[in-house]
PyMOL Python script that loads the backbone (N, CA, C, O; Angstrom):
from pymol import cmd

cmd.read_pdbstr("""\
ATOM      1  N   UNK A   1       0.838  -1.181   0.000  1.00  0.00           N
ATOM      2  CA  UNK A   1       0.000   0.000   0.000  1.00  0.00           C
ATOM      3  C   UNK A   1       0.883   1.244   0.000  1.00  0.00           C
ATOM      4  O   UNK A   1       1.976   1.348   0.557  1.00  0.00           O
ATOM      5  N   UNK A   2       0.407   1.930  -0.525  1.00  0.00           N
ATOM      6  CA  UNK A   2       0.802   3.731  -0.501  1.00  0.00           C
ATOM      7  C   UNK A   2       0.227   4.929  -0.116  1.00  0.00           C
ATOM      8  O   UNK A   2      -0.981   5.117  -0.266  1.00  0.00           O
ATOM      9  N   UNK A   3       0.867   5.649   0.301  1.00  0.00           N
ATOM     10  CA  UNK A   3      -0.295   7.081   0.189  1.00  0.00           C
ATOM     11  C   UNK A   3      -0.243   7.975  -0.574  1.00  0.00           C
ATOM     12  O   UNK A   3       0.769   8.553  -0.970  1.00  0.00           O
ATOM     13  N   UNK A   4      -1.317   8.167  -0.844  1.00  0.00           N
ATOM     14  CA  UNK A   4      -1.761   9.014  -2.172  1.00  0.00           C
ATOM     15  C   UNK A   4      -2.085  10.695  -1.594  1.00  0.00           C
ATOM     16  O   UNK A   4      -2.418  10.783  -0.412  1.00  0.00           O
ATOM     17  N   UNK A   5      -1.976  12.170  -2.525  1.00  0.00           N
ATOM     18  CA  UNK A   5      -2.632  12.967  -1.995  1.00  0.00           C
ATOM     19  C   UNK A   5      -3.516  13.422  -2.486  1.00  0.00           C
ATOM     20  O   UNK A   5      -3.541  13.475  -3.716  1.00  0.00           O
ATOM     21  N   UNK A   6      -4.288  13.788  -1.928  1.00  0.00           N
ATOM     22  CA  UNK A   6      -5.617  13.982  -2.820  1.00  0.00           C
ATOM     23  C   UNK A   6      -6.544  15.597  -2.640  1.00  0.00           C
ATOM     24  O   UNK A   6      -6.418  16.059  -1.505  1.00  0.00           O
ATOM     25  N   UNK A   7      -7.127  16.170  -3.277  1.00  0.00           N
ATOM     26  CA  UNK A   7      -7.703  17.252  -3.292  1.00  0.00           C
ATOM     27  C   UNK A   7      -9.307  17.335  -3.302  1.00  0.00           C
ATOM     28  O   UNK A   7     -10.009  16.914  -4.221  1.00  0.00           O
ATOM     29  N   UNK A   8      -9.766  17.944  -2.135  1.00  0.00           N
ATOM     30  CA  UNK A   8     -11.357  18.159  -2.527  1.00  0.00           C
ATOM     31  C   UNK A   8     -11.798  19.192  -1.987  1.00  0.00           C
ATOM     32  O   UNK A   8     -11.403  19.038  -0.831  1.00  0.00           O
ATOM     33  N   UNK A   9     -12.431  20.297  -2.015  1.00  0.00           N
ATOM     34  CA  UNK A   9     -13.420  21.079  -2.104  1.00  0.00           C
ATOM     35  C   UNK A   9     -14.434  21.333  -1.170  1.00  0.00           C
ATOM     36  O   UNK A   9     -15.522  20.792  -1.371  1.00  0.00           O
ATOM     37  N   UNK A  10     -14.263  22.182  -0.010  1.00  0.00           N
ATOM     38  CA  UNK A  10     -15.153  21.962   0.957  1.00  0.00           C
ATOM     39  C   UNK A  10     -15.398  23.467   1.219  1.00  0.00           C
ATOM     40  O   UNK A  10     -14.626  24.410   1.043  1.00  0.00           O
ATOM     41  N   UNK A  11     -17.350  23.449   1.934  1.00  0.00           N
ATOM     42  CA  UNK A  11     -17.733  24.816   1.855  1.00  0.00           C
ATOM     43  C   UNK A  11     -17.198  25.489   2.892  1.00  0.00           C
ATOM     44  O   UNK A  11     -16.130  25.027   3.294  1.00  0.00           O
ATOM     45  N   UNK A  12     -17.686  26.606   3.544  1.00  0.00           N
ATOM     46  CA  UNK A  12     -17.585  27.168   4.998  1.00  0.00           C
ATOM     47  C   UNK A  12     -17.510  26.316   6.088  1.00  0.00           C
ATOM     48  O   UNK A  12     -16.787  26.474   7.072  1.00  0.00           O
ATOM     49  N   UNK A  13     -18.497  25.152   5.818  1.00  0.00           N
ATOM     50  CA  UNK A  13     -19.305  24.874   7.211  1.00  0.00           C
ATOM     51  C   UNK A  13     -18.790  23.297   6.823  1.00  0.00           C
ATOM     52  O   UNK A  13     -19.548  22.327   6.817  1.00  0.00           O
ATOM     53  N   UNK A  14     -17.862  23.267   6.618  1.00  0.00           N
ATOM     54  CA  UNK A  14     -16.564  21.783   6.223  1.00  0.00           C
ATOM     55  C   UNK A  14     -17.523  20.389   5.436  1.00  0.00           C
ATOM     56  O   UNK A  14     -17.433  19.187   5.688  1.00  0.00           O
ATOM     57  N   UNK A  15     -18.467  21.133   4.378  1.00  0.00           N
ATOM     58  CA  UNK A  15     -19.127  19.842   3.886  1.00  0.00           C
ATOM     59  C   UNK A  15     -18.655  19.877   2.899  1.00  0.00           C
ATOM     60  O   UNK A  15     -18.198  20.919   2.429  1.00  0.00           O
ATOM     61  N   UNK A  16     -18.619  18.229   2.033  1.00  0.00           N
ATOM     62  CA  UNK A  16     -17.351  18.250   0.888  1.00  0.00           C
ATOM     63  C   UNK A  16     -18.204  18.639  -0.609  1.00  0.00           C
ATOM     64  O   UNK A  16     -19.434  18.644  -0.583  1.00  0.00           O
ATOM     65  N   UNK A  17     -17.808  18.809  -1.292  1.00  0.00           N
ATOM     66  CA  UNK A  17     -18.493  19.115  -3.104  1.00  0.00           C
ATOM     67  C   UNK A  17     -18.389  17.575  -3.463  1.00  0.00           C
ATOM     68  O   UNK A  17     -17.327  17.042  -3.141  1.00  0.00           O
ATOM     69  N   UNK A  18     -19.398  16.739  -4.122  1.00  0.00           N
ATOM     70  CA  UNK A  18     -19.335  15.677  -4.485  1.00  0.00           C
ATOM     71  C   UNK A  18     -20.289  15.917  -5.566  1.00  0.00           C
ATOM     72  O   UNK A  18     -21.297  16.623  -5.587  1.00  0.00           O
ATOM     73  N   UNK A  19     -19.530  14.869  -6.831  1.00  0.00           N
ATOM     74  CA  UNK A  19     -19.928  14.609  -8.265  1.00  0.00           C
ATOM     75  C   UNK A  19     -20.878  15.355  -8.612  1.00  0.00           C
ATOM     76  O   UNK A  19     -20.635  16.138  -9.530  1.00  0.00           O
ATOM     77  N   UNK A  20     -22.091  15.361  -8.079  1.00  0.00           N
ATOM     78  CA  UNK A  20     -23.424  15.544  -8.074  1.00  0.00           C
ATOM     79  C   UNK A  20     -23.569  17.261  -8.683  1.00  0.00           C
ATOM     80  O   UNK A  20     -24.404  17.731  -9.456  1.00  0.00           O
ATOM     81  N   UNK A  21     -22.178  18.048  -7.853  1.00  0.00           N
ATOM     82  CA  UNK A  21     -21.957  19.306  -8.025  1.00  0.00           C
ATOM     83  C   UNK A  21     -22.821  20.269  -6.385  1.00  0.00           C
ATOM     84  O   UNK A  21     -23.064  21.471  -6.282  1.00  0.00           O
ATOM     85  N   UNK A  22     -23.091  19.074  -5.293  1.00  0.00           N
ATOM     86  CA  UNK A  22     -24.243  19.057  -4.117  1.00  0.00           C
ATOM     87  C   UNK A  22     -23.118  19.256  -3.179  1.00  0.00           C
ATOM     88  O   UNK A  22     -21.977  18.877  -3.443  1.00  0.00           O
ATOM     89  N   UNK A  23     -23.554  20.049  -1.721  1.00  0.00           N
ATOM     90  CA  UNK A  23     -22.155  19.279  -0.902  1.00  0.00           C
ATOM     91  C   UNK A  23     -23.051  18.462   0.154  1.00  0.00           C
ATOM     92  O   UNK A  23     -24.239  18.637   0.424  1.00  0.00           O
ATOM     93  N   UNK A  24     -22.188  17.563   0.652  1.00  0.00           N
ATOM     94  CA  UNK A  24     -22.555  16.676   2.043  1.00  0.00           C
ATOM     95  C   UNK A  24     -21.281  16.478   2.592  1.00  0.00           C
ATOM     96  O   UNK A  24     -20.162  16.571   2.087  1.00  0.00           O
ATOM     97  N   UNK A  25     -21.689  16.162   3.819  1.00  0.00           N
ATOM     98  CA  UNK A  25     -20.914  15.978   5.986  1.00  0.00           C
ATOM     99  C   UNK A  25     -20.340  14.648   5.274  1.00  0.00           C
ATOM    100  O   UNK A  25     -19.240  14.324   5.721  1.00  0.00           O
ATOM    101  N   UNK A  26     -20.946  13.649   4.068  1.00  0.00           N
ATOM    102  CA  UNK A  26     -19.888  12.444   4.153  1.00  0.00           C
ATOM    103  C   UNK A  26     -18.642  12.860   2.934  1.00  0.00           C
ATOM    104  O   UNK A  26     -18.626  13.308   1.787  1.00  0.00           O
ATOM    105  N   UNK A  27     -17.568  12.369   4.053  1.00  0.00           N
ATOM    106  CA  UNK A  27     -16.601  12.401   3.322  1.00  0.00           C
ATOM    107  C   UNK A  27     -16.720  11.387   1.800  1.00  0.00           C
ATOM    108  O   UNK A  27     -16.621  11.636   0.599  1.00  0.00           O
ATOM    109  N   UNK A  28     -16.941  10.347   2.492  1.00  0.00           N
ATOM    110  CA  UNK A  28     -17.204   9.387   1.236  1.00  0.00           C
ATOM    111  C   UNK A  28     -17.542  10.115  -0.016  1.00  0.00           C
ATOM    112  O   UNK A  28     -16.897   9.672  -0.966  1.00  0.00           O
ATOM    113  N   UNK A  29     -18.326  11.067  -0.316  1.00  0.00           N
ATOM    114  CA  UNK A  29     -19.255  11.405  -1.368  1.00  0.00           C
ATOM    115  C   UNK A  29     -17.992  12.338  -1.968  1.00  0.00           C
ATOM    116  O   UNK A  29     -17.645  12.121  -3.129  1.00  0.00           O
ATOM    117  N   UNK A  30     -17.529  13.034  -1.445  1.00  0.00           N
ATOM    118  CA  UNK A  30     -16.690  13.997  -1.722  1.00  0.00           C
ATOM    119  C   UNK A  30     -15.732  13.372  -3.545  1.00  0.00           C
ATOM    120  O   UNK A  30     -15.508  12.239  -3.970  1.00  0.00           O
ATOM    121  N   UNK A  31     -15.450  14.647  -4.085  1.00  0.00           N
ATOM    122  CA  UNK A  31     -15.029  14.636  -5.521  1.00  0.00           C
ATOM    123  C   UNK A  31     -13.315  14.631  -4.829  1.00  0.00           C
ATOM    124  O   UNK A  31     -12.847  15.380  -3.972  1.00  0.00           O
ATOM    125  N   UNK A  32     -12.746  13.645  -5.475  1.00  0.00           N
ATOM    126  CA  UNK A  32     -11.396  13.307  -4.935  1.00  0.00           C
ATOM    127  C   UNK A  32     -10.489  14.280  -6.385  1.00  0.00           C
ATOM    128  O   UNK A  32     -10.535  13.823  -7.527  1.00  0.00           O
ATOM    129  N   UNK A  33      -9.864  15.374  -6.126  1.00  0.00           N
ATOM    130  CA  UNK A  33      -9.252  15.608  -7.211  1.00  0.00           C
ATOM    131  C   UNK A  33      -7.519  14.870  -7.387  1.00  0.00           C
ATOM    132  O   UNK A  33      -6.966  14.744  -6.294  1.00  0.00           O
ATOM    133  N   UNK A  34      -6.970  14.568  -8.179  1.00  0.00           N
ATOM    134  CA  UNK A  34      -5.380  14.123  -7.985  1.00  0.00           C
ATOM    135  C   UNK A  34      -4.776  15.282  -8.185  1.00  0.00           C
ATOM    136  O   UNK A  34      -3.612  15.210  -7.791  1.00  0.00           O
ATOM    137  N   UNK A  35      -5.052  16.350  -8.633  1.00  0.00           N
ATOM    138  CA  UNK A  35      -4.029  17.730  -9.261  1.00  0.00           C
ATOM    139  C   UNK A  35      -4.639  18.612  -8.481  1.00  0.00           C
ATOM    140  O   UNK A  35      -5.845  18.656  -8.236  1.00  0.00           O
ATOM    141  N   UNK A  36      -3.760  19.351  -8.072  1.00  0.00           N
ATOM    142  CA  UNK A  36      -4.139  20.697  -6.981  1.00  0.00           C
ATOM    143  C   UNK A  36      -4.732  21.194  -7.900  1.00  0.00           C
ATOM    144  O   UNK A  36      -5.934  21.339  -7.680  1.00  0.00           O
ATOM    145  N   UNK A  37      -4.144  21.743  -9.506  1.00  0.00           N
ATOM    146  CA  UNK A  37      -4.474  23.067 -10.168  1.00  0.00           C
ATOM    147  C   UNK A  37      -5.676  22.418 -10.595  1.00  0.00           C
ATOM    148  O   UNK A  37      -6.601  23.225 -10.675  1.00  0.00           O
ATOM    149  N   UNK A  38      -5.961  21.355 -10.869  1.00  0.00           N
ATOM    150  CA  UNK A  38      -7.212  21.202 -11.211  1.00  0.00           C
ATOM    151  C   UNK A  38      -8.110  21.597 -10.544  1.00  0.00           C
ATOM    152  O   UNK A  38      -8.744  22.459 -11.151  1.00  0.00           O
ATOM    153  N   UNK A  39      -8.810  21.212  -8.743  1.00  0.00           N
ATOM    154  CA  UNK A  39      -9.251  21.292  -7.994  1.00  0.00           C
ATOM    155  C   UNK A  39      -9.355  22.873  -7.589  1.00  0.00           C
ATOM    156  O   UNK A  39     -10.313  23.372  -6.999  1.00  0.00           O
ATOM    157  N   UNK A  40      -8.232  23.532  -8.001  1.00  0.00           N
ATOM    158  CA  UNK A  40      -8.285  25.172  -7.594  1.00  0.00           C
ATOM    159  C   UNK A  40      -8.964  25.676  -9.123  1.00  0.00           C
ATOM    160  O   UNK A  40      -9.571  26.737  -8.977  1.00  0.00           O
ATOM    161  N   UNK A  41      -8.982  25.396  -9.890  1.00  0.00           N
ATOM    162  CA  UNK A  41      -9.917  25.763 -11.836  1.00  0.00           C
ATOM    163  C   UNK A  41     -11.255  25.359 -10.884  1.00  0.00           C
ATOM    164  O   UNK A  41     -11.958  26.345 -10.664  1.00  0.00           O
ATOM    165  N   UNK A  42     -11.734  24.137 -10.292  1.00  0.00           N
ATOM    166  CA  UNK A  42     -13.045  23.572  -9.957  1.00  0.00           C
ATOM    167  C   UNK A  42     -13.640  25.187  -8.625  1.00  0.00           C
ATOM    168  O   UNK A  42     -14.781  25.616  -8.453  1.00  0.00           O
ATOM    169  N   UNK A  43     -12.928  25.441  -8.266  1.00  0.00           N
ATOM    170  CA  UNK A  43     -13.394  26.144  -7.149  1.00  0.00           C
ATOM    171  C   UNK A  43     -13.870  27.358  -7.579  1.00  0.00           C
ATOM    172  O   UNK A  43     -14.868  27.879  -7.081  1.00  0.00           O
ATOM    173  N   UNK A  44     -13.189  27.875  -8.524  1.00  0.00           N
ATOM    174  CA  UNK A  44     -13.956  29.069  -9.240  1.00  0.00           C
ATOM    175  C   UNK A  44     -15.205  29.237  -9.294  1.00  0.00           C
ATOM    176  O   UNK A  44     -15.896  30.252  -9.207  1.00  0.00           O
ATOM    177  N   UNK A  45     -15.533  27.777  -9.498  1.00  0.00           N
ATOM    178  CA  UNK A  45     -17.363  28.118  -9.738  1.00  0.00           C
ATOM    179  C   UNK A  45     -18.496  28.267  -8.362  1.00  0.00           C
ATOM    180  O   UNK A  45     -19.704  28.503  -8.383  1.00  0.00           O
ATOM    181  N   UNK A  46     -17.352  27.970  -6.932  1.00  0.00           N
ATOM    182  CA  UNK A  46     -17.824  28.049  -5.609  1.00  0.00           C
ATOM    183  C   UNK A  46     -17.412  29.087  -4.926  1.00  0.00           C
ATOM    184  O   UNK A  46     -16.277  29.044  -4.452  1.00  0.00           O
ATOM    185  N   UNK A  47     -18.195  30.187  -4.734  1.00  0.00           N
ATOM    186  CA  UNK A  47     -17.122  31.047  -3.817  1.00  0.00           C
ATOM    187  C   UNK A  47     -17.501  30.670  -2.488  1.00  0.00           C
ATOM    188  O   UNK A  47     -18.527  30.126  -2.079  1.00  0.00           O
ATOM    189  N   UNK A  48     -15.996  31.248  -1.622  1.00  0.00           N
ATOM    190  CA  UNK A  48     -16.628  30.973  -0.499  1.00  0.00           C
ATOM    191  C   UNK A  48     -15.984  29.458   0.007  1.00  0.00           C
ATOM    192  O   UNK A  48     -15.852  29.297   1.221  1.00  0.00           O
ATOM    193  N   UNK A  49     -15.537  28.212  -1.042  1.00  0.00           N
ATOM    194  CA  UNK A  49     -15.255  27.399  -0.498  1.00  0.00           C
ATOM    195  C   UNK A  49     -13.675  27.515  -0.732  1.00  0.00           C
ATOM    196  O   UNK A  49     -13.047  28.473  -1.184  1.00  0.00           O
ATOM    197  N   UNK A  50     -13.085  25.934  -0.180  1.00  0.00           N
ATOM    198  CA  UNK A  50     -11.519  26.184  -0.131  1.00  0.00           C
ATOM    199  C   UNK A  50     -11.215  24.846  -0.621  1.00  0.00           C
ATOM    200  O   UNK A  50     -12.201  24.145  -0.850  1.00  0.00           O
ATOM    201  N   UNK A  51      -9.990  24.304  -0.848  1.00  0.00           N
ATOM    202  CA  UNK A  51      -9.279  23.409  -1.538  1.00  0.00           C
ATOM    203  C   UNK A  51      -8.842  22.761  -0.656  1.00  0.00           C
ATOM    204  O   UNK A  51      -7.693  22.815  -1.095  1.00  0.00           O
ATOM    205  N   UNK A  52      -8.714  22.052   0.419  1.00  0.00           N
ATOM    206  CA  UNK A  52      -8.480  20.878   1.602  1.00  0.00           C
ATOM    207  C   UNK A  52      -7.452  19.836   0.880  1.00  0.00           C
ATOM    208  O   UNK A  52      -7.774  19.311  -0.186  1.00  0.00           O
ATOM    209  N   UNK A  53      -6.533  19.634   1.340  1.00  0.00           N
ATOM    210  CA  UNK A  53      -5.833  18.396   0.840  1.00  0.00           C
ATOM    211  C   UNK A  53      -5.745  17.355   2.476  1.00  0.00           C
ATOM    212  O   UNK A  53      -5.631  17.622   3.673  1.00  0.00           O
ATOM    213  N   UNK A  54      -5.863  16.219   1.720  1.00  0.00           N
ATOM    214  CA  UNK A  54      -5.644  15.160   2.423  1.00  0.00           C
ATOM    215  C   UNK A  54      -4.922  13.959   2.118  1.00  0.00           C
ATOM    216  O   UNK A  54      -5.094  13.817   0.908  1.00  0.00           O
ATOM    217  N   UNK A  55      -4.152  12.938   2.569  1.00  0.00           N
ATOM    218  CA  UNK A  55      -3.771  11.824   1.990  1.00  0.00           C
ATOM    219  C   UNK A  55      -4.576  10.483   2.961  1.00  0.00           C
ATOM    220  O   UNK A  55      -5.075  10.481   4.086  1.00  0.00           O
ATOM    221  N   UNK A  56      -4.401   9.381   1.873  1.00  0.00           N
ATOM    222  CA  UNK A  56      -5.421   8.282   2.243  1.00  0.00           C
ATOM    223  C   UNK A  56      -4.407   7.193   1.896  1.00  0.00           C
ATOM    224  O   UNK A  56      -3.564   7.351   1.012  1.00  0.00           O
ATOM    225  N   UNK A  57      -4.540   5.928   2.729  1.00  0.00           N
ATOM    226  CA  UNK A  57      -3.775   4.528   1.440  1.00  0.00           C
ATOM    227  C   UNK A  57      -4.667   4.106   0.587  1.00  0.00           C
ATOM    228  O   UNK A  57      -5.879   4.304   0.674  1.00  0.00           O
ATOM    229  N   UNK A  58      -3.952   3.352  -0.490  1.00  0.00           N
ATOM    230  CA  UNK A  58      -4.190   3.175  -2.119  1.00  0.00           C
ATOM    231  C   UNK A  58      -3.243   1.984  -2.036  1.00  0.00           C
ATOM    232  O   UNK A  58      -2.089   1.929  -1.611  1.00  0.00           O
ATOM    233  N   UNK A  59      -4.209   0.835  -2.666  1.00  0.00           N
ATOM    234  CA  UNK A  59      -3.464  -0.008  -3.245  1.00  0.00           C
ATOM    235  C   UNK A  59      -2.609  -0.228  -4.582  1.00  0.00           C
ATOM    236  O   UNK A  59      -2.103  -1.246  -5.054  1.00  0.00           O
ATOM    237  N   UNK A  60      -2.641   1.407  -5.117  1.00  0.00           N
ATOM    238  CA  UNK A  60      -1.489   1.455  -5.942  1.00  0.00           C
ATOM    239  C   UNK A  60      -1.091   2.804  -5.821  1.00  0.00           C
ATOM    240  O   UNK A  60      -1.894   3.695  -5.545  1.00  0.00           O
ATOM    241  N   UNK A  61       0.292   3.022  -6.046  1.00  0.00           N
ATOM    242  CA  UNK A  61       0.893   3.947  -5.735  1.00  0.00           C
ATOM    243  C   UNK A  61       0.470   5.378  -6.576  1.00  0.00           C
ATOM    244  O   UNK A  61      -0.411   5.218  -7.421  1.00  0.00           O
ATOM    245  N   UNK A  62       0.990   6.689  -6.429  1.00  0.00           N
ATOM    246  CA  UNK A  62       0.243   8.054  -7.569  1.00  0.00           C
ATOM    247  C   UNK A  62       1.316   8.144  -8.640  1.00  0.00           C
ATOM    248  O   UNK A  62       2.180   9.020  -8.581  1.00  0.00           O
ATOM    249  N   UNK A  63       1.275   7.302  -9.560  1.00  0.00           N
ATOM    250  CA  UNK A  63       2.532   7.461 -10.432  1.00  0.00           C
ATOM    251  C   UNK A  63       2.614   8.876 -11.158  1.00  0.00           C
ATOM    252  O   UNK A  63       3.465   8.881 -12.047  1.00  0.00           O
ATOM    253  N   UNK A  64       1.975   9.997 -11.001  1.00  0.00           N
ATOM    254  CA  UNK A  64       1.762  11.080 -11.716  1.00  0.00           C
ATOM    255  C   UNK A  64       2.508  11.819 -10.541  1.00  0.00           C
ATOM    256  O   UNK A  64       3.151  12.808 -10.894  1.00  0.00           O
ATOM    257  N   UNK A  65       2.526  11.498  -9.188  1.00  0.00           N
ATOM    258  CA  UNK A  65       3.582  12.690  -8.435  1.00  0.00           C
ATOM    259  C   UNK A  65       5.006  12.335  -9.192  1.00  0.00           C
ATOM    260  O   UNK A  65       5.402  11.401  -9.889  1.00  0.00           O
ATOM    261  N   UNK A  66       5.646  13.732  -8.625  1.00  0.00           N
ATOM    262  CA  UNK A  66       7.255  14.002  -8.923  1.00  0.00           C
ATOM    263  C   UNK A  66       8.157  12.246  -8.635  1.00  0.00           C
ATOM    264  O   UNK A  66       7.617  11.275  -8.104  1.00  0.00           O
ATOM    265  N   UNK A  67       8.957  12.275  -8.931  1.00  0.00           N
ATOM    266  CA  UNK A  67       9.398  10.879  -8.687  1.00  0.00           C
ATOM    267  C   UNK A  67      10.835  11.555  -7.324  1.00  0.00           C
ATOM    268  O   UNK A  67      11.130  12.749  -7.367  1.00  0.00           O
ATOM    269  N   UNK A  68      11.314  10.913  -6.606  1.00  0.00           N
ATOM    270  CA  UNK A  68      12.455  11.311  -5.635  1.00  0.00           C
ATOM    271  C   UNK A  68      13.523  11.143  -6.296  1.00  0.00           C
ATOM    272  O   UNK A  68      13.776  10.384  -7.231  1.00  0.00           O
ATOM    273  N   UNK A  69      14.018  11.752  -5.859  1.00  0.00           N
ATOM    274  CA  UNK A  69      15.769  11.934  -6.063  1.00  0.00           C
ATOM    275  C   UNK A  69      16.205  10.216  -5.796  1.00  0.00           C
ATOM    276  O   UNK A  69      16.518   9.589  -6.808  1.00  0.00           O
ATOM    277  N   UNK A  70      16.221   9.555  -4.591  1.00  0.00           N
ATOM    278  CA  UNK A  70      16.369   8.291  -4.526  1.00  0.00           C
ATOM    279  C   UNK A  70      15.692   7.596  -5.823  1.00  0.00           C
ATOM    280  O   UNK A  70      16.526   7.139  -6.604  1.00  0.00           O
ATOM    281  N   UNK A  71      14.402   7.439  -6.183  1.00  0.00           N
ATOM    282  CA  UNK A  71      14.133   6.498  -6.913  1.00  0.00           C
ATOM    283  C   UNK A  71      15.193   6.620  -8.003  1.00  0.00           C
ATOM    284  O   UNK A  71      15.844   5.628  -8.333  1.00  0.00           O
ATOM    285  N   UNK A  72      15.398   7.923  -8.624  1.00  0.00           N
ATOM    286  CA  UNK A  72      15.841   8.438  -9.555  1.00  0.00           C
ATOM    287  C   UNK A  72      17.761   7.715  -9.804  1.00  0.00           C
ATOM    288  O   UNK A  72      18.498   7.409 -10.741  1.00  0.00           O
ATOM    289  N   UNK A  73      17.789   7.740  -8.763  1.00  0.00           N
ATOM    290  CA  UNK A  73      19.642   7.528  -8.415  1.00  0.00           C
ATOM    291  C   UNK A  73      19.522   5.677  -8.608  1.00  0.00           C
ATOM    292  O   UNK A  73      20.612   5.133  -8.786  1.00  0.00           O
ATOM    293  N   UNK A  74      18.537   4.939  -8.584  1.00  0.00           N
ATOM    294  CA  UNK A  74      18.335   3.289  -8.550  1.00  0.00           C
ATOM    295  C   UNK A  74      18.222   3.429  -9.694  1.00  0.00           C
ATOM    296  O   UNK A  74      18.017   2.455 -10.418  1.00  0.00           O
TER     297      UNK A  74
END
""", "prot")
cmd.dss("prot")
cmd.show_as("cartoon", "prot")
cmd.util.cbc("prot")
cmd.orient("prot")
């Protein structure tokens, strides 16, 4: 397993933006973005809300982050 970071969208009153374009208290529902800049383009259309990052495990790793200096040197 790995951890992944992830981006979502939450109003004033900490409920998340999910698919629907609705917000709700479950995290579950919440729109998982992988790209900050994406998730900050999505917020435009909400004022008022903010961009929350969080990380979670994933049974596969985020091959789209930066790679490390270590991996890089193997």
């Amino acid at each position: 397993m790995a951890m992944v970071t992830r981006y979502s969208i939450q109003d004033e009153v900490g409920r998340f933006l999910t698919i629907d374009g609705f917000f709700s208290y479950d995290d579950a529902d919440a729109v998982e973005f992988r790209d900050e800049d994406e998730a900050i383009d999505e917020l435009a259309a909400y004022p008022g809300c903010t961009v929350e990052t969080h990380q979670r495990l994933s049974n596969f790793p985020d091959f789209t982050a930066t790679p490390s200096i270590e991996k890089e040197a193997a």
